[in-house]
C-alpha positions in Angstrom: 6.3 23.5 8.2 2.8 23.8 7.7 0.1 20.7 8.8 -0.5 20.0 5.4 3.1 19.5 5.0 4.1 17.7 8.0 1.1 14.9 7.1 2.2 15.3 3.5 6.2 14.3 5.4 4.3 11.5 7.7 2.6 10.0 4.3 5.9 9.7 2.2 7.5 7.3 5.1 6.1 4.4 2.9 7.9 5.5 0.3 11.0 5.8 1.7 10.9 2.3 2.8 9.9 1.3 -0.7 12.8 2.9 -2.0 15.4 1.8 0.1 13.8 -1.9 0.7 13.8 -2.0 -3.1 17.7 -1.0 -3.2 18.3 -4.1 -0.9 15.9 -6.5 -2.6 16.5 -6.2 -6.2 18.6 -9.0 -7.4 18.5 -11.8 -10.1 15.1 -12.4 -12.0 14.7 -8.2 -12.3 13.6 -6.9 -15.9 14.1 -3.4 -17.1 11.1 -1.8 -15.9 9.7 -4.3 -13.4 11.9 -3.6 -10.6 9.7 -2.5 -7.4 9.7 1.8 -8.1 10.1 4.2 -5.6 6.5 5.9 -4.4 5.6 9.2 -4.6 8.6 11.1 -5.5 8.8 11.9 -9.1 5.8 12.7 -11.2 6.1 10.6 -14.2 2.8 8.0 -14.5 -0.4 7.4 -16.0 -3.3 5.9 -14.2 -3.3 2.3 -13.1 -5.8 -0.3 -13.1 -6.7 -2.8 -10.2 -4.6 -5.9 -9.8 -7.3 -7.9 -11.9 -7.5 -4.7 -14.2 -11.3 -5.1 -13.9 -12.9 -1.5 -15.1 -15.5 -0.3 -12.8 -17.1 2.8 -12.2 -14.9 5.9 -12.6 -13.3 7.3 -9.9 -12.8 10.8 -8.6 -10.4 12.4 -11.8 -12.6 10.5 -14.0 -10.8 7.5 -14.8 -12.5 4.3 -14.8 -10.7 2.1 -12.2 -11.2 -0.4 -10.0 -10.9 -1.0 -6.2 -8.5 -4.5 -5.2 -10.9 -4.6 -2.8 -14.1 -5.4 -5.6 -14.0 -9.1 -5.8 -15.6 -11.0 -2.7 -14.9 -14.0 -1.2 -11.0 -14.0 -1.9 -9.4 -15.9 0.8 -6.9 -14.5 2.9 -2.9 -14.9 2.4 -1.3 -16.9 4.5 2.1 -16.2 4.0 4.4 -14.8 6.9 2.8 -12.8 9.8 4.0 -8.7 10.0 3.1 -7.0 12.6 3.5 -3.7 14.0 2.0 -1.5 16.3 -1.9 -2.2 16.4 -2.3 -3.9 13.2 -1.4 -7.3 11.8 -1.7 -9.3 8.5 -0.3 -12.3 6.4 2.0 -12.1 3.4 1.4 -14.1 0.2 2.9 -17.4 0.4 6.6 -17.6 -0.3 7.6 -13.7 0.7 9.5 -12.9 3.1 9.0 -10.6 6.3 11.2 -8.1 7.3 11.8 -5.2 10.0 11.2 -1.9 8.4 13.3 1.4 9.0 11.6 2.4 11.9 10.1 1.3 14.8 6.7 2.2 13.4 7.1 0.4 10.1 7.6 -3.2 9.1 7.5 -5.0 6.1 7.2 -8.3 3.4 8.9 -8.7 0.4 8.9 -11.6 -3.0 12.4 -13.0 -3.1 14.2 -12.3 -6.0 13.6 -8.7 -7.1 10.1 -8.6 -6.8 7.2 -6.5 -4.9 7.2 -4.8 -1.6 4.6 -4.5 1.1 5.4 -1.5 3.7 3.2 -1.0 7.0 3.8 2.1 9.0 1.6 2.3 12.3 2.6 6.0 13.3 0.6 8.4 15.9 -2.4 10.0 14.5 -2.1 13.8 13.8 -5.8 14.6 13.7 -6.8 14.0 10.1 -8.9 12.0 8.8 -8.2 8.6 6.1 -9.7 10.7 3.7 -7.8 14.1 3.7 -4.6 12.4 3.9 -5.7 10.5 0.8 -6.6 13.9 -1.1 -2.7 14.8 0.3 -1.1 11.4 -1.2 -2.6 12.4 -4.0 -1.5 15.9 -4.6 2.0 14.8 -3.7 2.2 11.5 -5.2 3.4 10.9 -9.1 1.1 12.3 -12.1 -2.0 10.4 -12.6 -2.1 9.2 -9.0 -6.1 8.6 -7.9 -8.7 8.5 -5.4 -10.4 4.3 -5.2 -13.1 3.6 -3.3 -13.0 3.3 0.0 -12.5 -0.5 1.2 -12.4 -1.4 5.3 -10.0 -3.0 7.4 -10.5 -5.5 9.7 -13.8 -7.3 11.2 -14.6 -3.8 13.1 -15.4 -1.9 9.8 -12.7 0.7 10.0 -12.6 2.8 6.7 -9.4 2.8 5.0 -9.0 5.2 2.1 -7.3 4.5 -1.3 -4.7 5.8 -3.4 -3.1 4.2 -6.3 -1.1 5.4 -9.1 1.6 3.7 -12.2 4.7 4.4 -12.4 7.8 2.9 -14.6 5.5 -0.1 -15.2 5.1 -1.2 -12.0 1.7 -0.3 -9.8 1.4 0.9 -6.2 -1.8 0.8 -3.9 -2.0 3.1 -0.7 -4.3 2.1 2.6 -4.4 5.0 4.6 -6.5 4.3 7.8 -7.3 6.1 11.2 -8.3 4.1 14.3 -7.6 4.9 18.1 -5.2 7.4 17.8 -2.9 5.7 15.0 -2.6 6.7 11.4 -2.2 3.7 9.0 -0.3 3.5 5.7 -0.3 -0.1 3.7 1.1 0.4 0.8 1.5 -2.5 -1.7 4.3 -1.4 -4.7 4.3 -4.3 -7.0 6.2 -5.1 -10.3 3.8 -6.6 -13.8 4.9 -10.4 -12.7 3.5 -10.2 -8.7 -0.1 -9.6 -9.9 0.5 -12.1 -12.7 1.5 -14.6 -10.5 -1.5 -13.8 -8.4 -3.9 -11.4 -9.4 -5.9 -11.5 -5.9 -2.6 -10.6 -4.1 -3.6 -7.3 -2.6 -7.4 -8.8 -1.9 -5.8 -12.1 0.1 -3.6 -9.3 1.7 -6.6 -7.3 3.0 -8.3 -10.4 3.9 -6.1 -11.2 6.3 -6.1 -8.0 8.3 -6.7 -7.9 12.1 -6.6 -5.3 14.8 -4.5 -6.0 18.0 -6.4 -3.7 20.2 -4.6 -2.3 23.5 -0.9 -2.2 21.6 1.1 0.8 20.1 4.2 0.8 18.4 
């Protein structure tokens, strides 16, 4: 396999855990078309807008999105703690956390059919947040697109973005590289998570914090 496959392999883990977290998680309260989609799999999507659908400046294929990360001074979840590997952060209020399918990977989740948040903290592979963006979205669904980068953390670590829309529902991707771990957040949410709370992936971020000195 080449190394552009084998990070495009390491990048669909989240989806994997999207799609077989969703299989356990979907229950009562799901509507056609707002169960939590499988990621990057099957190209069928248009562009998707931020979770406040505020339009900002376009973005790299020309569509005028906006970063979750655009409106300051949202405070930070305080939900359940996950935690994995070097990286920590708080759920919304009233999810639920759960082990992943790996090690690596752990996870939050509404009750009741709703969205999904996965967190893989996997070894690096030598790329950079921004190339492995550019591969999420050459294998991700049609329509999936670059958003500006946002950080992570209090130490200012970049963290590239990748969202995309697909069967009504929207995902965001976090990819991030920091001491030798690749990061992937990635948020797949159904119309009534960011109705409920339209900062959700903001008070998510704003939570964030590095746990220096630990690995998966």
């Amino acid at each position: 396999m080449s190394t552009k496959g084998s990070l495009g392999a390491r990048l669909l883990v989240s989806a994997t855990a999207v799609l077989a977290l969703t299989a356990c998680s979907s229950g009562d309260g799901d509507a056609p078309g707002e169960a939590a989609s499988p990621a990057p799999s099957n190209p069928s999507s248009s562009p998707s807008t931020s979770p406040s659908e505020v339009q900002t400046s376009p973005s790299s294929s020309g569509s005028a999105t906006a970063a979750p990360t655009d409106q300051p001074g949202v405070a930070p979840a305080t939900g359940p703690l996950v935690a994995v590997g070097t990286v920590s952060f708080r759920a919304p209020d009233g999810w639920v956390a759960e082990r992943g399918i790996s090690k690596d990977q752990r996870s939050a989740r509404r009750p009741g059919g709703g969205g999904i948040i996965v967190v893989n903290d996997l070894e690096s592979l030598g790329s950079d947040a921004s190339a492995l963006a550019q591969i999420a979205v050459e294998s991700g669904p049609k329509g999936a697109d670059r958003l500006p980068d946002t950080t992570l953390g209090d130490d200012g670590t970049v963290a590239a973005q990748v969202t995309w829309r697909e069967n009504g529902n929207t995902t965001f991707l976090f990819i991030a590289v920091r001491a030798g771990r690749t990061i992937n957040l990635d948020f797949n949410l159904r119309p009534s998570d960011l109705k409920a709370d339209p900062d959700l992936v903001e008070s998510v971020l704003a939570s964030w914090q590095w746990i220096d000195g630990a690995t998966s």
